[in-house]
C-alpha positions as CSV (number, residue, x, y, z in Angstrom):
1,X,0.0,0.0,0.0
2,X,3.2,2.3,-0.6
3,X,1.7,3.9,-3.6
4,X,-1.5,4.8,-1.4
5,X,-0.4,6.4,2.1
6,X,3.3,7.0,1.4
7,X,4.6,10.5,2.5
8,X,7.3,12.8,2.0
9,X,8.3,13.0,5.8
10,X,8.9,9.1,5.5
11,X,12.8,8.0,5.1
12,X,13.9,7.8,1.9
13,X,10.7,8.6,-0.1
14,X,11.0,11.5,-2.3
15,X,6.9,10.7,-3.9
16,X,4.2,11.1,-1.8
17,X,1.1,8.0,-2.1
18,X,-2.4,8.7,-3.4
19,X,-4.1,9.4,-0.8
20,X,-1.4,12.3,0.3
21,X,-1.5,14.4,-2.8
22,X,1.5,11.8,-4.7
23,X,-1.2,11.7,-7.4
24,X,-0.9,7.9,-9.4
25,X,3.0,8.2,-10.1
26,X,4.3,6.1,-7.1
27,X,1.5,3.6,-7.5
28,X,1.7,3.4,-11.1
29,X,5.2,2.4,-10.2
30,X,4.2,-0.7,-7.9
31,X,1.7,-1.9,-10.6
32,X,4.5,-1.7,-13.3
33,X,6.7,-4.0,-11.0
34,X,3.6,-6.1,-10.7
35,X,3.1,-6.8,-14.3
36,X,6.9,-7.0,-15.0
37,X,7.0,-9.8,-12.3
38,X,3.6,-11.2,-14.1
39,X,5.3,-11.4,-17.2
40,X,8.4,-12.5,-16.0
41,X,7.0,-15.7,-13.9
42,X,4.6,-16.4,-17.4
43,X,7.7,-16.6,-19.6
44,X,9.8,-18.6,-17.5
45,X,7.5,-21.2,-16.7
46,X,6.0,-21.5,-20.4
47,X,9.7,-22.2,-21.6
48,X,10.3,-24.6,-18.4
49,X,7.0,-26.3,-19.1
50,X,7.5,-26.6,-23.0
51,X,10.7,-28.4,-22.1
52,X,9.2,-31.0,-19.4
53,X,6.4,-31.7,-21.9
54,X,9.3,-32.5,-24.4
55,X,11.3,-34.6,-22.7
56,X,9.9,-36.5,-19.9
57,X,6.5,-35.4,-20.1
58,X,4.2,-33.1,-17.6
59,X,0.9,-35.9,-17.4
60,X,1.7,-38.9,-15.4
61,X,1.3,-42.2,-17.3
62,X,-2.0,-44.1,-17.8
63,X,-1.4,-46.8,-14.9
64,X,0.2,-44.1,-12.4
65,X,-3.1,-42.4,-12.8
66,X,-5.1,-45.6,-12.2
67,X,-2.7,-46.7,-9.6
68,X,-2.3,-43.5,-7.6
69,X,0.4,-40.9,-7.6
70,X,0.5,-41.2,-3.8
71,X,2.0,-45.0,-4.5
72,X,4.0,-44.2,-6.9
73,X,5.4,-41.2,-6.2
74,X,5.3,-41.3,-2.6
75,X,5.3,-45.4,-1.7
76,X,1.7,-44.2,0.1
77,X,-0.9,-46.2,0.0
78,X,-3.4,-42.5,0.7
79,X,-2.9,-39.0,1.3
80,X,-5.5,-39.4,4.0
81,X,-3.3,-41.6,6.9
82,X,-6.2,-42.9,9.2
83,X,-9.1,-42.5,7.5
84,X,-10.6,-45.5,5.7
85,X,-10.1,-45.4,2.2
86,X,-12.4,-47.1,-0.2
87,X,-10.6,-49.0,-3.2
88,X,-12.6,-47.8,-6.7
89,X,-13.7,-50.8,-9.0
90,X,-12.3,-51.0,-12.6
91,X,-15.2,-52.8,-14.5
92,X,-13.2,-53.2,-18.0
93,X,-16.7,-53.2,-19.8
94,X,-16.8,-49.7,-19.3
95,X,-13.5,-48.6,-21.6
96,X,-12.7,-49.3,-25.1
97,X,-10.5,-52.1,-25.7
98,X,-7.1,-50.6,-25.5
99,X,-7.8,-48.8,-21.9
100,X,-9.5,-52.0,-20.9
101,X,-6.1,-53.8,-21.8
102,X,-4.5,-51.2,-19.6
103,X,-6.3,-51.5,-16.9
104,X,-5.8,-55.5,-17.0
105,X,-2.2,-55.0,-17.0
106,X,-2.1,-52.7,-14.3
107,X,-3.8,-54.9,-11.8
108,X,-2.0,-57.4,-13.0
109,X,1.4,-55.9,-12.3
110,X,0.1,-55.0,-8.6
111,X,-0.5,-58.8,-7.9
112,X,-4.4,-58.3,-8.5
113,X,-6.1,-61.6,-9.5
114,X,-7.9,-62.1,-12.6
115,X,-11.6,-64.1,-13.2
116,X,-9.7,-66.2,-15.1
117,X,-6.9,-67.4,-12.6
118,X,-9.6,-68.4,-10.0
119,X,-9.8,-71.8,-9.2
120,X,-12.7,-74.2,-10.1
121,X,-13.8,-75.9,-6.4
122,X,-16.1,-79.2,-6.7
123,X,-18.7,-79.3,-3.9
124,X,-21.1,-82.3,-2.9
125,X,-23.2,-82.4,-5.3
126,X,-25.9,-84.6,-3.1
127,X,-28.4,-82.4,-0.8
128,X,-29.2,-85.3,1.5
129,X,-26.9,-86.4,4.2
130,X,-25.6,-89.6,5.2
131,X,-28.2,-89.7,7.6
132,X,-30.9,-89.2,5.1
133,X,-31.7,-85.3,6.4
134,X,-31.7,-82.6,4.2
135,X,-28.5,-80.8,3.5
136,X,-28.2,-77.4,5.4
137,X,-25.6,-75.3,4.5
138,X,-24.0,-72.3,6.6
139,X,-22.4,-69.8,3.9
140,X,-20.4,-67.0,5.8
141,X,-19.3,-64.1,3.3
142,X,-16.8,-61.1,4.6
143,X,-16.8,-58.4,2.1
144,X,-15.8,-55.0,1.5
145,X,-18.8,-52.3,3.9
146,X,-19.5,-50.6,0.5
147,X,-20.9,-53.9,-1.0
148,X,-23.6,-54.8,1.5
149,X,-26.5,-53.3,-0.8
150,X,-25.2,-55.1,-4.1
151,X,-24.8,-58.5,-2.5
152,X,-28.2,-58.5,-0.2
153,X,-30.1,-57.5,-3.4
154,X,-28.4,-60.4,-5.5
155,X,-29.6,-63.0,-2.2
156,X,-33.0,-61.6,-2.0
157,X,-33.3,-62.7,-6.1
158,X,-32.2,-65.9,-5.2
159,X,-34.9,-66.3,-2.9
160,X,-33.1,-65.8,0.3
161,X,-34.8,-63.6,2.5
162,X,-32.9,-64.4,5.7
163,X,-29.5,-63.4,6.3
164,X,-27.3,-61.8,9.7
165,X,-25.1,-59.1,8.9
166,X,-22.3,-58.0,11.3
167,X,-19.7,-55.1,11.1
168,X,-16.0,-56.6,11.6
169,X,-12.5,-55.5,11.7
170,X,-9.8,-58.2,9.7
171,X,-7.2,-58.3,7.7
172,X,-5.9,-61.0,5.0
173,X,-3.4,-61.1,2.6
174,X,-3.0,-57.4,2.1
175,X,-1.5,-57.7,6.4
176,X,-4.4,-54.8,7.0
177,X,-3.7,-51.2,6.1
178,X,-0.8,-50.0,6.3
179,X,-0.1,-46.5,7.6
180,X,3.1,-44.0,6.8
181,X,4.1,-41.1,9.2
182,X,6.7,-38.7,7.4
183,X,7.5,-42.1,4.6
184,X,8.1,-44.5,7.6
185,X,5.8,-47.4,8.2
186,X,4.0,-47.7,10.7
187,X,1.8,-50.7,12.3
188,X,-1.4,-52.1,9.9
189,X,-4.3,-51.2,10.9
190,X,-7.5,-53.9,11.0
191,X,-9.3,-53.2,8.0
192,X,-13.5,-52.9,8.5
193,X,-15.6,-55.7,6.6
194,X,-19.0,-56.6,6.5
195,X,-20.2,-60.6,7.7
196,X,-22.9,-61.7,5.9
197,X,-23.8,-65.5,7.0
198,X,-26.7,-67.7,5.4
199,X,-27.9,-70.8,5.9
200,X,-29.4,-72.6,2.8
201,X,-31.2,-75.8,2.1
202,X,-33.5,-75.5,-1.2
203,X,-31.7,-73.3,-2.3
204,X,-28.0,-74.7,-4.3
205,X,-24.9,-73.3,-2.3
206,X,-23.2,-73.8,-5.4
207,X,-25.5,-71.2,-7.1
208,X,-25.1,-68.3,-4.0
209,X,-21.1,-68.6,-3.8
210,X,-21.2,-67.9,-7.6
211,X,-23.5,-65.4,-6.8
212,X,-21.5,-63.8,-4.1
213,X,-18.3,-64.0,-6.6
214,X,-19.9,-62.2,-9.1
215,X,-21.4,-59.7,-7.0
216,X,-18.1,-58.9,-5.0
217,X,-15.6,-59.3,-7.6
218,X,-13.1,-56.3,-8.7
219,X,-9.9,-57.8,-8.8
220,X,-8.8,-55.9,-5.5
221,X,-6.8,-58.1,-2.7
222,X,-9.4,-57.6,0.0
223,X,-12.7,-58.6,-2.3
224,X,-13.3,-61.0,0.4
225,X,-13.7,-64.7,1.8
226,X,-16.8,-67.4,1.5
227,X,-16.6,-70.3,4.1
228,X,-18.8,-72.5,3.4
229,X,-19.8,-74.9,6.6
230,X,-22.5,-78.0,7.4
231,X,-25.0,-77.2,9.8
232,X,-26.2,-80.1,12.0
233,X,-29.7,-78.3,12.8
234,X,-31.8,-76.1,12.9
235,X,-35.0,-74.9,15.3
236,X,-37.7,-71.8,14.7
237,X,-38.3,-71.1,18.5
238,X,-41.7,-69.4,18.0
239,X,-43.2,-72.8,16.2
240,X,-40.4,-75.6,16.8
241,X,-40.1,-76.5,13.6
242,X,-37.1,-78.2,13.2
243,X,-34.4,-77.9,10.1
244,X,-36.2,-77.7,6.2
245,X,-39.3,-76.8,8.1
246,X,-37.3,-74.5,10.0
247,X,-35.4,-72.4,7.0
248,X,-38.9,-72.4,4.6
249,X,-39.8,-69.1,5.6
250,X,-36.2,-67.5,4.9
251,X,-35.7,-69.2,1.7
């Protein structure tokens, strides 16, 4: 604000400000330094620029961009240490082919799994036990919170209507999440997941685990875990009905 309240009894100032009776001289002065330094900073960096873009390039590559400059650039799995970060899905249908073929490769080259490496489990295919009861089936399926919606809706059209959902904390493959203070490591965190367990009878296992795989599936570590257990029996309190009898009202 020199070229506004500056005065003659100040040291060294031979001009007096605008608002003293300098008139616009001094503070035409300031705004010429502003617009030298203006044009200045917009030379320099249009030259600097024009020679990143033709060497090594000002836009980070396709798969930094899809795997995250914070990993890449700064071995950080988020910006955002200790908040719960939600991974995004890559559904390939969505690109062309070439960006589709990307993507692939990037997962890939993270360790991500493929539809096509999973491996093909046999299961029983009788529904009657050895002691000539029906076959009930517990299905216990820990996925990602965010899911919850997509894989109850996908039960519900098999014609499961019954189902206990639990909020837990786990970790896998992936050792939990790990956190980074100033670039050093610190200890994983348990990562949350959703529990959604299911006991079947008329209704195939075989046909809700592929139903589950579907629904869940991005290619992510951490999509989740199916157990799939025998139950021995089962009662309805309110009428005592006892095992297929008992589950007729949930499936």
């Amino acid at each position: 604000a020199v070229g506004l309240f500056a005065t003659k009894s100040a040291p060294y100032s031979e001009l007096s400000g605008l608002f003293y009776g300098g008139g616009f001289k001094l503070l035409g002065i300031q705004l010429l330094g502003i617009v030298s330094v203006a044009a200045w900073a917009a030379v320099t960096i249009t030259i600097a620029f024009s020679v990143i873009k033709a060497t090594i390039g000002l836009r980070a590559s396709a798969e930094e961009e899809i795997v995250g400059l914070d990993r890449t650039e700064h071995g950080l799995p988020s910006a955002y240490s200790g908040f719960n970060m939600l991974e995004d899905d890559f559904d390939t249908d969505d690109y062309d082919e070439e960006t589709a073929s990307l993507i692939t490769e990037t997962l890939e080259a993270a360790g991500l799994a493929t539809p096509d490496e999973a491996i093909e489990v046999e299961y029983a295919p009788s529904q009657i036990t050895s002691a000539g009861k029906p076959r009930m089936t517990k299905v216990e399926i820990l996925c990602k919170e965010r899911n919850l919606e997509k894989l109850k809706n996908a039960l519900l059209k098999l014609g499961i209507t019954g189902m206990t959902v639990s909020h837990v904390m786990g970790c896998g493959v992936q050792k939990g999440a790990p956190e980074y203070y100033r670039g050093v490591a610190l200890e994983p965190a348990l990562l949350p997941k959703i529990r959604v367990d299911v006991v079947v009878c008329k209704v195939p296992v075989q046909q809700v685990i592929d139903t589950a795989k579907k629904v869940l599936y991005t290619g992510h570590i951490g999509d989740g875990k199916i157990f799939v257990y025998d139950v021995e029996q089962v009662v309805k309190i309110r009428t005592g009905e006892e095992d297929f009898a008992a589950l007729q009202d949930v499936e």
